[in-house]
C-alpha positions, -999 to 999 in steps of 0.1 A, spaced: -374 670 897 -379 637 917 -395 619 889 -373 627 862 -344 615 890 -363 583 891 -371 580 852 -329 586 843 -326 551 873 -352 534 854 -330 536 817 -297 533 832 -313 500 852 -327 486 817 -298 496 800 -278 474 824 -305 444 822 -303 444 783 -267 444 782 -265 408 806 -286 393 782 -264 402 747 -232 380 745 -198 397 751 -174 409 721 -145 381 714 -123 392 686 -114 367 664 -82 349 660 -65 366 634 -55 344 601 -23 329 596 -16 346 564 14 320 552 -19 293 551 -35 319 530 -6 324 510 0 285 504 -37 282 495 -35 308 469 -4 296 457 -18 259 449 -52 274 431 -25 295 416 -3 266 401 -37 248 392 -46 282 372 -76 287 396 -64 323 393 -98 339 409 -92 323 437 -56 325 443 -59 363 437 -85 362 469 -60 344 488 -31 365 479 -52 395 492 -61 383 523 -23 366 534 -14 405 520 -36 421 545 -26 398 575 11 394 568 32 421 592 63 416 574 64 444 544 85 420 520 63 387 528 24 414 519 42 426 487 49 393 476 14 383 484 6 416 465 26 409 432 9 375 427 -27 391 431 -18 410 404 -1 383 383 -33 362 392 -57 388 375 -36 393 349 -37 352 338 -75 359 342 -72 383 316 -86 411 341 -68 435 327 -84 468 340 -80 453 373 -42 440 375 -36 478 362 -50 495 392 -34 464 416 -1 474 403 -2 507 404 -15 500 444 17 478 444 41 500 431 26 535 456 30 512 489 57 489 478 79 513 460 110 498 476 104 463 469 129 442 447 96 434 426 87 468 414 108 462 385 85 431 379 55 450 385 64 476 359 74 449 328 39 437 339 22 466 331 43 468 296 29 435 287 -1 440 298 -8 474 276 7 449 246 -16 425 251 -45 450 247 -35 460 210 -56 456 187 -53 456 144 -49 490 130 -86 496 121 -93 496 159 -88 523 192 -49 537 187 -52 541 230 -37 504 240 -9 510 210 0 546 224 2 532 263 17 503 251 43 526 234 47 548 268 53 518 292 77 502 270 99 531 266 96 545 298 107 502 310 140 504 289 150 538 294 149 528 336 159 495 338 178 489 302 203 462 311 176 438 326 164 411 309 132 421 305 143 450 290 157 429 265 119 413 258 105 445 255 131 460 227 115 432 208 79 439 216 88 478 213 95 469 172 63 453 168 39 482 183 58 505 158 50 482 132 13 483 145 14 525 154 29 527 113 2 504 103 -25 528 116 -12 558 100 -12 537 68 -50 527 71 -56 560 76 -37 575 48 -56 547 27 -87 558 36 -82 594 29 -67 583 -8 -102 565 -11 -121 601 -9 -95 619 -22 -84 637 5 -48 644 -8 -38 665 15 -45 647 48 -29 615 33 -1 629 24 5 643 60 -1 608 72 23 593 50 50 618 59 40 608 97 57 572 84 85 583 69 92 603 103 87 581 130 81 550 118 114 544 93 125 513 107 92 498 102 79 471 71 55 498 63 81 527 53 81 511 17 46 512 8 42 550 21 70 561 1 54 540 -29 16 559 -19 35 595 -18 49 588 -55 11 583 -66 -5 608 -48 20 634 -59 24 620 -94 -15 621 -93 -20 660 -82 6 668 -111 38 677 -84 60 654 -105 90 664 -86 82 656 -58 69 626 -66 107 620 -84 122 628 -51 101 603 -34 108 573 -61 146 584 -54 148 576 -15 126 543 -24 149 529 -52 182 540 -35 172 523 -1 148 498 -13 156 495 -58 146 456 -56 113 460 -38 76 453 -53 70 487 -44 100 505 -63 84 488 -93 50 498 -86 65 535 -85 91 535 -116 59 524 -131 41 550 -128 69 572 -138 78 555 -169 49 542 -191 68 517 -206 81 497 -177 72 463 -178 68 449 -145 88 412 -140 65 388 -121 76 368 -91 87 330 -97 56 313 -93 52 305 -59 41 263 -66 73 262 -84 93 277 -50 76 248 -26 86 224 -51 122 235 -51 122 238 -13 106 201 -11 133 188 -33 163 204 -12 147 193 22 148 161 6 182 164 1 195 174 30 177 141 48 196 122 27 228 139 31 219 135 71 
């Protein structure tokens, strides 16, 4: 009993000897995060965007005021984005827009993610995934904040990924024409004519559903097919192509030739610097 008294003396006296000789715990001064945010904000305007996105993390982490961390937060993700780190602005905004939800710059945040998605599309022989997000992000943008600016920006943009989307379903349809999968293309086609009406594509897929039907002998439909294209479209390339192949005879009119049109358009810009 006495000696293990005298052995718990001897740790607590060497625990006390060892501690003298380690240094004592001083906390560091804490970072003035508005010297953090100015140094990310000159890399930032000298598109040194790695390094401004560090900086805008750490002023974010040391700034008290909410407004003041998610402006620090916004540019972090602005900064990855002009890196083209696409994967990672994503999952910064998203951070942004769960902790900052309130902040006049979640509206930002969220056309940044639209553009983002956009900038990831690819042609139509490529993944549909960035075209289909892009598509989600846009409309979901417009239908919640449609009288901002950015909305305006992204009506535009909206256009072109439905251009791309129609695109797809063309390449597709093309490719099942190629093994003669009728069936399929034709379902593809229709997907066009559905969603996709407003798009430079709608011509050509009414055009490819004259042929294919013409082709599997269902003349009629292929009649009611070169009816919508010549009454909406009667002075197209395409409407040829398809009264073509409905009547034998039809000679097709070429196109002025096209050296002929630059020469015309060189003469009248000379013109007009006369006239000027």
């Amino acid at each position: 009993m006495q000696s293990s008294f005298i052995t718990v003396i001897i740790l607590a006296l060497s625990l006390f000897s060892c501690s003298k000789n380690e240094p004592i715990y001083q906390p560091t001064e804490k970072t003035n995060p508005y010297t953090l945010y100015q140094e990310g904000y000159v890399a930032f305007e000298k598109n040194d965007f790695f390094f401004a996105n560090k900086k805008f993390l750490e002023a974010e982490a040391n700034f008290e005021n909410l407004d003041q961390a998610a402006k620090a937060a916004i540019m972090s993700c602005f900064s990855l984005y002009g890196i083209n780190f696409y994967d990672e602005a994503l999952n910064n905004l998203d951070r942004f827009l769960k902790t900052y939800r309130a902040n006049e710059n979640v509206i930002y945040a969220e056309y940044l993610k639209a553009i983002i998605y956009f900038e990831q599309m690819s042609d139509e022989k490529k993944d549909i995934k960035p075209l289909l997000d892009a598509k989600k992000q846009i409309n979901f943008f417009i239908n919640k904040y449609p009288d901002t600016d950015y909305s305006i920006d992204l009506k535009f943009k909206k256009d072109l990924v439905e251009n791309q989307l129609a695109a797809k379903e063309l390449f597709v349809a093309k490719y099942y024409i190629s093994v003669q999968k009728w069936i399929p293309a034709i379902n593809r086609l229709k997907i066009i004519l559905k969603q996709y009406d407003k798009t430079v594509f709608i011509e050509e897929a009414l055009h490819r559903l004259v042929e294919i039907n013409f082709h599997i002998g269902l003349e009629n439909e292929a009649k009611k097919y070169a009816n919508i294209l010549g009454y909406n479209y009667n002075s197209s390339e395409w409407f040829k192509q398809s009264y073509k192949i409905l009547n034998k005879d039809y000679v097709i009119t070429k196109r002025p030739n096209q050296e002929s049109i630059k020469e015309k358009d060189s003469i009248i810009k000379k013109i007009i610097k006369m006239i000027k």
